[in-house]
N, C-alpha and C positions, 0 to 999 in steps of 0.2 A: 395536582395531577388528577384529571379525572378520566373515569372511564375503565374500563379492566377487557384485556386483550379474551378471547374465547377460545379457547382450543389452543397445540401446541406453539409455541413462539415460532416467528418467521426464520428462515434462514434456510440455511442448505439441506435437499434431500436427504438425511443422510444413509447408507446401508447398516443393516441388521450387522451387528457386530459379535458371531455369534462366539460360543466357548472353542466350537473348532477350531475357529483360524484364532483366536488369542491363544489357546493354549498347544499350537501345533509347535513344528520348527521356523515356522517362517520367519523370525528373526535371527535364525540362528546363524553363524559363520556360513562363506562360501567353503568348497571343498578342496583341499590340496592335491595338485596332481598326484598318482603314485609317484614319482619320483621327480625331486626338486632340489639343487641347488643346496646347500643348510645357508647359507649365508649369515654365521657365524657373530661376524662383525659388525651386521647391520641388525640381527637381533639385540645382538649386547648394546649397538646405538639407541635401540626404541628402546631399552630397558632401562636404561639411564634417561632417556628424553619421561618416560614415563613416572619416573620420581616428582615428576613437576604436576604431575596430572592430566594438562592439556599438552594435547604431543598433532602437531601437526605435518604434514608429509608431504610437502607440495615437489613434484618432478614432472616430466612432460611424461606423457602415456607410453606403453612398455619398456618403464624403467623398474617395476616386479614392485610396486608398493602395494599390492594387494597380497602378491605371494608373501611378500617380509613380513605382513602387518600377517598374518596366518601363520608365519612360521615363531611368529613371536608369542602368538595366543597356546601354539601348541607347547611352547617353551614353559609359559605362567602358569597354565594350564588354571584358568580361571572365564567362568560362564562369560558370554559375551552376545552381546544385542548388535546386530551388524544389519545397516538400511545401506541397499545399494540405492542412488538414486540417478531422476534422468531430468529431462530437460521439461519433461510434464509437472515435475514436484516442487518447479519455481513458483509456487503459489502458497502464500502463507495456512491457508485451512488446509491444503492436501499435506505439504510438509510434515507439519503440529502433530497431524493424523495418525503421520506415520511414527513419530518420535512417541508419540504418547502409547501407540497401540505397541511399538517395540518395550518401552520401558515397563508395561504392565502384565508383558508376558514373562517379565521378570518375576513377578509377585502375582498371579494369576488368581491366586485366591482372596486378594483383599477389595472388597466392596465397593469400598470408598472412590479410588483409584476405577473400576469398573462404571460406578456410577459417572463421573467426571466424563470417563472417554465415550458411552453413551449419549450422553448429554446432546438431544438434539440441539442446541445451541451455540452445541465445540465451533462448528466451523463458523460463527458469528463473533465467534473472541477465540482464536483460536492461542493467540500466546498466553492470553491470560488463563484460558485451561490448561494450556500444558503447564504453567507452572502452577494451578491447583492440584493437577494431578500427582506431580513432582512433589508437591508439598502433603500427600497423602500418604507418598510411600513409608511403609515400614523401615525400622534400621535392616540393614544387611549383617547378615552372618558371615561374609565374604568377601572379597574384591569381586569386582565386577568391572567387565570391559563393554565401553558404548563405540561403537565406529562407523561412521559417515564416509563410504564409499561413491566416489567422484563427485566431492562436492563444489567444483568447479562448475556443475549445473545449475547451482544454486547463484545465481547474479538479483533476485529480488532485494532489495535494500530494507524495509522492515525484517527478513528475514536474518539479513547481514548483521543490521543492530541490535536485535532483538536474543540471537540464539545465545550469546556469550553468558547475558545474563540470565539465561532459563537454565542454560548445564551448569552456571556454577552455583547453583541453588541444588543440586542432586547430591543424593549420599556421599558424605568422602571416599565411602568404599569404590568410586566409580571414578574408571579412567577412561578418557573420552581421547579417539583416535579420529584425526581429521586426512582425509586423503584426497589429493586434490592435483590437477593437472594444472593448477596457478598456483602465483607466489601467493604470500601470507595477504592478506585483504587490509584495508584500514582497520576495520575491528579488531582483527585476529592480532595485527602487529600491536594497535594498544595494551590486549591481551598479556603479549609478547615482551615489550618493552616491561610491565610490570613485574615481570617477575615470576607468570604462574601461568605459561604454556612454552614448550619447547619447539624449536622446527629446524625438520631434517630438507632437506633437500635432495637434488639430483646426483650431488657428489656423493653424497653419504651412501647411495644404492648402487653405485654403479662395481661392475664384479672386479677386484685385484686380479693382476695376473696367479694368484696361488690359488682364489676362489675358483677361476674357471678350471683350473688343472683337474680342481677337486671333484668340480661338477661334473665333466669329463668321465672322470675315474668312476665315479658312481653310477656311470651308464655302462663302463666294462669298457671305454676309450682312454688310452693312453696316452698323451701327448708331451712333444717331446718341449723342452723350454725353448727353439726356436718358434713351432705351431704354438704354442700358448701365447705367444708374444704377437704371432702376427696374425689369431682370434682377441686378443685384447685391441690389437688396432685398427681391425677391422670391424669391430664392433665397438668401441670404444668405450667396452664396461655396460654397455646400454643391456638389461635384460633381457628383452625379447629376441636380440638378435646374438644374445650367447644362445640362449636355450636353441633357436631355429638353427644354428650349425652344428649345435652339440647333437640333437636329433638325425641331422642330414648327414652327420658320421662324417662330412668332408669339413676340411679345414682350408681355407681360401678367400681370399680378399673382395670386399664390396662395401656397398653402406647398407647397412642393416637392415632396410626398407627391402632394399631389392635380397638381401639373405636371409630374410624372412619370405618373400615373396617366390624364392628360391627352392628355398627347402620347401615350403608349402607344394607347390607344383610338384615337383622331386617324390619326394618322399612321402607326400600324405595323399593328398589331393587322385594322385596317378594311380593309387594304390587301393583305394575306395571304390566302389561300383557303383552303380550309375544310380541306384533307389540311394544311400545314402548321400550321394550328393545332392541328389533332388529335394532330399529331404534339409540338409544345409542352404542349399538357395532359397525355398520356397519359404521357409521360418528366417532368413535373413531381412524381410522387411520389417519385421519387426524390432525394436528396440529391446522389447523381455519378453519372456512370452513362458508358460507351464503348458502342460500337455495336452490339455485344452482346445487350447490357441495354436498349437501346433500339427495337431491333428486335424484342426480345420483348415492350416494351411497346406499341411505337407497330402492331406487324403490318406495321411496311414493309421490304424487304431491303436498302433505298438508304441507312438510316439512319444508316451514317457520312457518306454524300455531302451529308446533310442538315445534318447538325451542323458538318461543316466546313463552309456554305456561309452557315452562321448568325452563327459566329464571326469570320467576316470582313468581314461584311456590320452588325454592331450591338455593343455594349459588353455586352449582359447575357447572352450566352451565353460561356464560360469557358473555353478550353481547359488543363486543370488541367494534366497530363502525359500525354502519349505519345497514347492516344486517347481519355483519359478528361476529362469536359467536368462543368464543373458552371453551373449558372443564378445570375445576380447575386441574393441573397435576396430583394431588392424585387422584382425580377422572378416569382420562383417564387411569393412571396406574391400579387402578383399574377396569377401562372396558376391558384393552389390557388382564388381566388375566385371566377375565370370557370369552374374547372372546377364550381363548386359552383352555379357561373349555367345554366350548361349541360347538369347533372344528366349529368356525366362517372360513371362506376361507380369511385370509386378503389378501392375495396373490393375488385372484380375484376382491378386493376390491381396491386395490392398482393399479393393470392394469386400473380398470372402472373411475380412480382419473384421471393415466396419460393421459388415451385416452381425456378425459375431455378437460386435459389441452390444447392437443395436436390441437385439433378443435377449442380451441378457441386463438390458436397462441403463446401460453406460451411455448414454449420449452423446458426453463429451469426448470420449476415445472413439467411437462409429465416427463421428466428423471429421476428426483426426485424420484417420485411417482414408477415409471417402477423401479426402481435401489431398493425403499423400500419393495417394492414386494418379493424382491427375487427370483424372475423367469429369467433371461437372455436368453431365449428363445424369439423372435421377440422383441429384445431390436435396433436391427441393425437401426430401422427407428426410433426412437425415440432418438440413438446416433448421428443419421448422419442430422436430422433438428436440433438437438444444437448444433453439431460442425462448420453448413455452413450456417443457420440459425437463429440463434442467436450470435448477435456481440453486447456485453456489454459495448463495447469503449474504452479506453487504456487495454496494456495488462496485463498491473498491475492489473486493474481493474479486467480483465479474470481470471488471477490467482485467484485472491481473491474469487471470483464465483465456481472457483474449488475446493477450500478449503471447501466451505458447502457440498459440494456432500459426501465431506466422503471416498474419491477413496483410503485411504489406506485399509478402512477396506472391500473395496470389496472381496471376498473372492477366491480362487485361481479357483475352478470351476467355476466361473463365465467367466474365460475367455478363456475355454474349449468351451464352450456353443455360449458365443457371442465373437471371436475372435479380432472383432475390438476394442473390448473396452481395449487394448492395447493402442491403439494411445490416448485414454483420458486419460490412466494413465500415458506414457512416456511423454505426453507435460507436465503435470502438474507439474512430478519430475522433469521436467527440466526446466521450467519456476519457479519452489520453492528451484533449486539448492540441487534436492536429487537425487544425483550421482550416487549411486549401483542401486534405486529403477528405472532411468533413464535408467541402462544397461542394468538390466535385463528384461525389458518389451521393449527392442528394441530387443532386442536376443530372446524372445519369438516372437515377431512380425515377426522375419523373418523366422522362421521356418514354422508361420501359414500363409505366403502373401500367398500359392497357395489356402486356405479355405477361407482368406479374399478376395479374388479374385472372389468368389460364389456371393458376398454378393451385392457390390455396387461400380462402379469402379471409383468412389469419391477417396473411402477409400483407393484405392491402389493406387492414386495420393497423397494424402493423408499420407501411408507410405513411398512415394519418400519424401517428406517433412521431414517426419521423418527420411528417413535414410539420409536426407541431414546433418543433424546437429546430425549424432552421431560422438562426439569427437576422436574418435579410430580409424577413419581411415581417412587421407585426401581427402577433397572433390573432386579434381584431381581425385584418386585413384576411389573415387565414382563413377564420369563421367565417366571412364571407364565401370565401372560394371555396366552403367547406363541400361545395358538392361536386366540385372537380376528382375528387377522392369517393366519396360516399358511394357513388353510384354503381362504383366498382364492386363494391360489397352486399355480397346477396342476404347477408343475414348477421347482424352483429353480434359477438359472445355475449350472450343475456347477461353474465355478471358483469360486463365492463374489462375490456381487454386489457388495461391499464395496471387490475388489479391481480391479473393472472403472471406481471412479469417482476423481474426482483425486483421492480421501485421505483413509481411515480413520481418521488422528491428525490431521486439520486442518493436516499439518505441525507440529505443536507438539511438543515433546523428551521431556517427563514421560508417559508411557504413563495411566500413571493421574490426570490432571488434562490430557486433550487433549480428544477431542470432546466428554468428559462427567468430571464428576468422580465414580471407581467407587469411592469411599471406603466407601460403604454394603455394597460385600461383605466390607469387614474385619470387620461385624458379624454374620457368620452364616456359620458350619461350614458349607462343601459348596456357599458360592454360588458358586466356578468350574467346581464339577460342573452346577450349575443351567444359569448359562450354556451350559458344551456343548456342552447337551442341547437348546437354544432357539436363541441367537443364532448361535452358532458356524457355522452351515449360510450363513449370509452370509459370513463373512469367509475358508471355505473353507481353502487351506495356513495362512495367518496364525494361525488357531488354535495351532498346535503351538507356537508361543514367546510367545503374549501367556498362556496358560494359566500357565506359571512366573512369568510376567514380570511379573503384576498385583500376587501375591504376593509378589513380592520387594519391592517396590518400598511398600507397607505395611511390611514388615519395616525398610525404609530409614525413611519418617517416623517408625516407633519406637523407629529407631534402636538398629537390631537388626542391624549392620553384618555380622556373620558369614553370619545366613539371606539378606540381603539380594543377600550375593556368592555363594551357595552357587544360590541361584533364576533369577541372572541367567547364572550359566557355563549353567545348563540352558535357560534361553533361547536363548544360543548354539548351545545341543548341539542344539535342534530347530529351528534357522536351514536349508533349504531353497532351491536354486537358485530355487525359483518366486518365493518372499517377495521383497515390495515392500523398495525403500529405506528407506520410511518406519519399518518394522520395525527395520531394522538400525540406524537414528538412534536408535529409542528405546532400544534396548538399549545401545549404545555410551553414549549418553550417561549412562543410570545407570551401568554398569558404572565409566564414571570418577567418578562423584559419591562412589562407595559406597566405591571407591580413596583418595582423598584424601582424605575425611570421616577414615580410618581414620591418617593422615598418611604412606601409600604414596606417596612424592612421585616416587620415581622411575617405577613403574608405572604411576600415574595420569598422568606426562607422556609418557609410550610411548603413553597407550590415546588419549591427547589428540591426538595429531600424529598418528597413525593416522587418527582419527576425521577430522579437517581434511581431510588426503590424499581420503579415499574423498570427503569431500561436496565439494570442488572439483571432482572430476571427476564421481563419479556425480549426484550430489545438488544440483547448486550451489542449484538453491532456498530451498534449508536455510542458507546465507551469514548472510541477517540472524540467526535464531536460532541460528548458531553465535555469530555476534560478540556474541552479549545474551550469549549463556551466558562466551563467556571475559570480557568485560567484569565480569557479576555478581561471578564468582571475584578479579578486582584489586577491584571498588567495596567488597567486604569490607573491605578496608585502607583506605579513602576514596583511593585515587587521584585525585587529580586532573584527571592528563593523560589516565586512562582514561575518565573521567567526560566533559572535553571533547571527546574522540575519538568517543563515544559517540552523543554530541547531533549533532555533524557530520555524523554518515551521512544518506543523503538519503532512507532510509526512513523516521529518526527524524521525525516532525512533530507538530505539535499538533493534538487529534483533541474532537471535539464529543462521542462516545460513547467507550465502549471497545467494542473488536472482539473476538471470540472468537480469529478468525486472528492477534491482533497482541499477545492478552492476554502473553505472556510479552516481550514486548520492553517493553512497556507496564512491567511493575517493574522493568526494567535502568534504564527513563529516570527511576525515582523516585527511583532510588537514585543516578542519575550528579547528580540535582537535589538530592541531600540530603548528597553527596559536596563539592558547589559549592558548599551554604550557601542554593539557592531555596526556599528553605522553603517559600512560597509556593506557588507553582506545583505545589511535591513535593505540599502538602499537599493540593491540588486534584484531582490526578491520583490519589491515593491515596483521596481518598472518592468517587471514581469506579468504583475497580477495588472498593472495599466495597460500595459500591450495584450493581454487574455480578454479584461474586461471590452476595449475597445473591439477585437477581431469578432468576439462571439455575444458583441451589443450586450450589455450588459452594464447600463448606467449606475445602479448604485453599487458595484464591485470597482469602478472608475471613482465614484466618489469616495468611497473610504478611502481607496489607496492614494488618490490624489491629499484627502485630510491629510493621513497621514505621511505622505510624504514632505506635505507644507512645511508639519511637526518639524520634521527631518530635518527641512534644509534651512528652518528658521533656529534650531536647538546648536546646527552648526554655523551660521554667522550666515548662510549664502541666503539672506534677509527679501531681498528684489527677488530671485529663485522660488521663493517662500508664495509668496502673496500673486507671484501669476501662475503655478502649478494651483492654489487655493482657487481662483479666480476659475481658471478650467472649470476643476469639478463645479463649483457651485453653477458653474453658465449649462453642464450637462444636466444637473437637479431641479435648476430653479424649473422646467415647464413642467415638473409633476409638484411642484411645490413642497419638494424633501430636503432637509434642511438635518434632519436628527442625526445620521448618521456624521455627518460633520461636526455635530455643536456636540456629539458622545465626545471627541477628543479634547472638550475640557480645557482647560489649563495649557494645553502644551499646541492648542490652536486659536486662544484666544486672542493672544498680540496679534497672528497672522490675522484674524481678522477684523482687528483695530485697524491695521495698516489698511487694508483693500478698503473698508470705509471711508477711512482717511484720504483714499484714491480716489474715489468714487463723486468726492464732492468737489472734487477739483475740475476746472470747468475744462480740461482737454481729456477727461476720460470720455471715453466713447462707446466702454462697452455694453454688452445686453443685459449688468446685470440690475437690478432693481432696487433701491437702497433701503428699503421695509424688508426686502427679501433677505438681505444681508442683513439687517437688525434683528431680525428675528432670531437668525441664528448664530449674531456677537450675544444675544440675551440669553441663549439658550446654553452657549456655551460657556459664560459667565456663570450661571447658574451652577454646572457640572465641576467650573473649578473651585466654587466654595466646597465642595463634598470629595474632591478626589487632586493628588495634585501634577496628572496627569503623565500619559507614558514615555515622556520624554524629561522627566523632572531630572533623572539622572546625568545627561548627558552635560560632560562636561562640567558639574557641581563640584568635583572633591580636585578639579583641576587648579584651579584659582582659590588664592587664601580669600577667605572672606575676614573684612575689617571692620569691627563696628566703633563708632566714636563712645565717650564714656558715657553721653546722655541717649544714645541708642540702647545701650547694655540695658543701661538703668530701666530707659521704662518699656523692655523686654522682660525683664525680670519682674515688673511688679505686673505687667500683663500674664506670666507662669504662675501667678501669685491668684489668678481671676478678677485682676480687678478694671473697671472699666476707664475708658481715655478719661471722664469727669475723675473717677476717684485719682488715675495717676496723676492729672496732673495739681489735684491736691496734693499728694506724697512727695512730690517731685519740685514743686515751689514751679510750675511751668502754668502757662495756659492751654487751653485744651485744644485749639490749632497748632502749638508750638507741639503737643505731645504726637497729634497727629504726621505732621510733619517728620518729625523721630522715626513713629512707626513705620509709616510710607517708604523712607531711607531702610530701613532696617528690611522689610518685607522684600525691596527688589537688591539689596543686598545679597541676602537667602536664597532666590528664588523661591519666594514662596506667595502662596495668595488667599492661605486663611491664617488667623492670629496661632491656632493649634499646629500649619506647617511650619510656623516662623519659630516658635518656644522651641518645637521638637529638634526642626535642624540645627539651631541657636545650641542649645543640650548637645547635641550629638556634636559638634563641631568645639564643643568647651569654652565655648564664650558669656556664655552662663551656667550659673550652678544649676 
């Protein structure tokens, strides 16, 4: 690994974390009304659900699982870290954020725990810090309660898989309370099913007809055992609509919606004057809001005295933490209607949020706000500080950040209006791998660059980016048209606009198969001169090591290991303090590919643990795609344990698309599944990454999946299947002349492509492929299966007994023994073709295809000592 990154690691801005807000109340419990319910029998339920540790609460919304989980902490009366959460903190760095800066105001004075959550790097591994963090704290003197208010917002799936195992790493003193308007999740129910988390439901909340009498009674209302009975049924035990009749003092039939919506009018709403109403409509745009945020919406300066006077006085306003307040949802729904009765401006209200935001640095909440609005008129500055402005830290991460915005359902006039908001839509489908919605907001974008060209001339750098990586036309072809774009632009950012956004390789390792696949300049002399002379004025320093570096790394799929290592030291050589991390990840990582391809095992284990070193600390982003890539290297050998190791990470999950950001993790999980014998599932996963790699041109992500699917369908018997799925990919490789990424699968692709040979010389094959082209890589792949015994070795091995005859055993045993076919067939009273022959028997016996997988499996199978 060479090179050393300068100044702090890449990754998200992060804010000043200062001792104020760690050591304020802000994770402390919300606030119980003055008077509430005791609900007796739903505490005594969390109290027993709590013996287990994890206690989760799932009922549909005002069924009082906030109030209960409150009245049960005031029961235990034991310190408690309480994160209300919303539909913004489905993002794995913001989440982490929030759990880690909760758990530390536990322990405010410990360093350690302070350093971690600092760490400008948090939001680049954000699970792996929080369970550094976790792993910092002190023992506790106490019990301690942790609880996750509405975490039904939380649908991100590394989140999902990931959280179980970071809270049951936390002190035993800590009981973690989940509340949630959905049932138990898959994680939670595995959780569940073991043995060590509880879950209550809707039933377990809802009020007894003696609880409501009781509730009743506590407000100075009597009720007689008919009225109890026919508020039990007209509320059906549902919380919020006991309490809205208990307040309304009238007893009387409805569904609870409307007897909350009842009382509300009635009783409260009729009864308020006209400034704190105003002041309820105008702070109901927002989801949370402290006094702040309130005062900039409502115009009033009293606006914390107002909020604290609310929460003490009613159940639907919320004191979430410290002085931030959110509205009970049925509440806000019903503000958002009277505001819509009252022809409130939300649209005005919603601008006066983002400017807010925008002033005080938040980028991504101003566009939020601006995008809620509904106005797309003067959206341009508040698009163009999130786009260049905000940098969240891996691009995975980005994506996911895009995901809350909502950009499908932005509406199609909106981008009549504000024409850049294009470019946020086409990155997003194409960093989430949504290919039409990708096209067509690049085909509007190019009709509207001479309007976008009015606006900010960012953005028309900006759409050169974009029309770099539209798949439909070769990039070559691009640099030509390069001045269809250029022109627009009055002045380039002198550092290279490229290097100002999160990530010119998408994060991905392979330089040439990351944001685009640039396989099209292997076919044309002088196209990294072409480039440049066009694109290069974006990517600014970076230039100087991706120019060798494109080219080498063609030399590698041709398996042309000399030029390969000769292109990549001169990548190094023009490595630069300015150059991003990202740079230095893709070079290191071929540099080792090109090492060990060559069987350099000691160098390539130098350049590996080098490479680890820097991305731990510089880079941690890069974590998951370093573990695809050392994993890849074991799933060669079908590891097992590396294959289940693999699946366990809580980034691994199961994905509806495939992701551009995630496409290389996506074949470590085909292979850890074809490692395990999921055929199934592999095979799923694998006509996914074929249908991604075809839609978004992308010929060597077609050729791997194609290898490996040959693997697949040759490992399971569908033989004919095997060698014309093989036959594909090699007819999309053969015109750059890449052949490696096929002949890597070794062992477990080599019959398949004895067979297509086998085809090939048959005098009615027809097709385009070339039989040197195909030799090259039956040789190459031959080669890989003396050294590895490929990732499909398991499949279907421990099915079928293996049988070997007694002169098989024999001179398998004297081959464990080290001795050669000459010496057995001394020992053996044989000739040294007859010994041969044995072997030969013996090896496809096994499945194997070195004499060291024949002995082993031979051993393991107890057919020899």
């Amino acid at each position: 690994m060479r090179g050393k990154a300068h100044g702090e690691p890449e990754g998200a801005k992060e804010p000043d974390v200062s001792a104020d807000l760690l050591l304020s109340e802000k994770f402390a419990p919300a606030s119980l009304p003055d008077v509430c319910a005791p609900r007796l029998r739903v505490v005594d339920a969390i109290n027993r659900a709590a013996r287990i540790r994890f206690v989760y609460i799932g009922a549909p919304a005002g069924s009082g699982k906030t109030v209960s989980a409150l009245l049960w902490l005031r029961k235990v009366r034991q310190p408690a870290v309480w994160i209300g959460l919303d539909r913004y903190d489905d993002v794995p760095s913001v989440f982490y954020k929030q759990l880690a800066t909760g758990l530390y105001s536990v322990q405010p004075g410990n360093e350690a725990m302070r350093a971690v959550l600092e760490d400008p790097a948090f939001s680049s591994s954000p699970v792996e810090h929080a369970i550094s963090l976790v792993s910092e704290m002190r023992p506790l003197d106490k019990r301690h309660v942790l609880v996750f208010d509405d975490m039904h917002f939380i649908n991100n799936r590394e989140i999902a898989k990931s959280l179980s195992d970071v809270l049951r790493r936390l002190p035993g003193a800590f009981t973690v309370l989940l509340l949630s308007r959905a049932d138990l999740t898959e994680e939670w129910r595995a959780v569940s099913a073991a043995g060590k988390l509880a879950a209550l439901g809707a039933e377990d909340l809802r009020f007894g007809e003696d609880e409501i009498r009781e509730y009743f009674e506590a407000l100075g209302l009597v009720l007689t055992p008919d009225e109890t009975r026919l508020v039990h049924a007209a509320t059906d035990g549902w919380a919020i609509g006991v309490a809205a009749l208990s307040k309304s003092g009238q007893v009387k039939a409805g569904s609870s919606r409307f007897l909350f919506e009842s009382y509300f009018d009635e009783q409260v709403w009729s009864t308020w004057d006209d400034d704190l109403r105003a002041f309820c409509l105008a702070t109901s745009v927002a989801g949370e809001f402290d006094p702040e945020l309130a005062a900039v919406l409502s115009g009033r300066g009293d606006a914390g005295e107002v909020m604290d006077q609310l929460a003490r006085t009613n159940t639907f306003l919320t004191r979430l933490h410290g002085d931030t307040f959110r509205y009970h949802h049925l509440f806000r729904d019903y503000l958002v209607r009277k505001s819509e009765d009252a022809g409130v401006d939300r649209t005005a209200l919603c601008k006066r949020a983002a400017e807010h935001f925008r002033k005080k640095r938040d980028y991504m909440r101003a566009l939020r706000f601006w995008l809620e609005s509904g106005d797309f008129s003067g959206m341009d500055t508040y698009l163009l500080l999130f786009l260049f402005e905000s940098n969240p830290g891996s691009v995975a991460d980005y994506a996911d950040f895009l995901r809350t915005l909502d950009i499908e359902k932005i509406p199609d006039g909106a981008y009549r209006v504000c024409p850049p908001l294009h470019i946020l839509a086409l990155w997003y489908a194409y960093l989430t791998g949504r290919c039409e919605m990708f096209e067509r907001h690049m085909d509007e974008l190019y009709r509207a660059l001479p309007r976008i060209a009015l606006f900010d001339s960012r953005f028309v750098e900006s759409s050169i980016l974009s029309y770099s990586i539209d798949h439909r036309t070769s990039v070559l072809d691009k640099a030509r048209k390069f001045s269809k774009f250029s022109r627009f632009v009055k002045r380039f950012t002198p550092k290279g606009l490229a290097t100002t956004l999160t990530s010119f390789t998408h994060n991905l390792p392979y330089p040439h198969r990351s944001n685009l696949d640039y396989s099209c300049i292997a076919l044309e002399e002088g196209g990294m001169d072409l480039l440049g002379r066009t694109f290069s004025v974006l990517l600014g320093a970076e230039w100087g090591y991706i120019y060798p570096l494109i080219p080498a790394c063609f030399a590698y799929e041709r398996d042309d290991m000399e030029t390969a290592l000769a292109g990549i030291e001169d990548a190094w050589r023009a490595v630069v303090p300015e150059n991003r991390d990202d740079g230095r990840i893709c070079i290191a990582v071929m540099h080792h590919a090109a090492l060990w391809q060559q069987n350099r095992d000691a160098e390539a284990a130098a350049e590996l643990a080098a490479f680890r070193a820097f991305v731990e600390v510089q880079a941690p982003y890069f974590l998951p795609n370093l573990k695809a890539y050392e994993t890849k290297l074991a799933l060669f050998d079908a590891d097992a344990k590396a294959a289940r190791s693999w699946l366990d990470e809580y980034f691994v999950t199961e994905v509806d698309r495939i992701e551009l950001v995630r496409v290389f993790q996506h074949f470590t999980t085909v292979r850890a599944r074809l490692a395990l014998g999921q055929t199934d599932d592999a095979e799923r996963l694998l006509d996914d990454l074929l249908e991604f790699g075809r839609a978004f041109n992308r010929p060597l992500d077609r050729g791997e999946a194609g290898a490996l699917k040959a693997a697949l369908l040759w490992a399971t018997g569908r033989k004919g299947e095997a060698v014309d799925v093989l036959a594909t990919a090699l007819e999309e490789l053969a015109p750059y002349g890449f052949y490696r990424v096929v002949a890597d699968e070794g062992a477990s692709v080599e019959p398949v492509l004895k067979s297509l040979a086998a085809r090939m010389v048959r005098a009615d094959y027809e097709g385009p492929l070339e039989r040197a082209f195909v030799q090259e890589a039956l040789l190459a792949a031959h080669d890989r299966a003396g050294r590895f015994r490929g990732v499909t070795a398991n499949l279907g091995a421990s099915d079928k007994p293996v049988k070997l005859s007694r002169q098989q055993k024999l001179v398998l045993e004297l081959l464990a023994q080290g001795l050669r076919a000459p010496e057995i067939a001394e020992r053996a009273g044989l000739s040294v073709p007859t010994v041969k022959s044995h072997l030969s028997a013996a090896y496809r016996k096994l499945d194997a295809h070195t004499a060291e997988d024949a002995v082993l499996r031979a051993r393991k199978l107890g057919l020899i000592g």
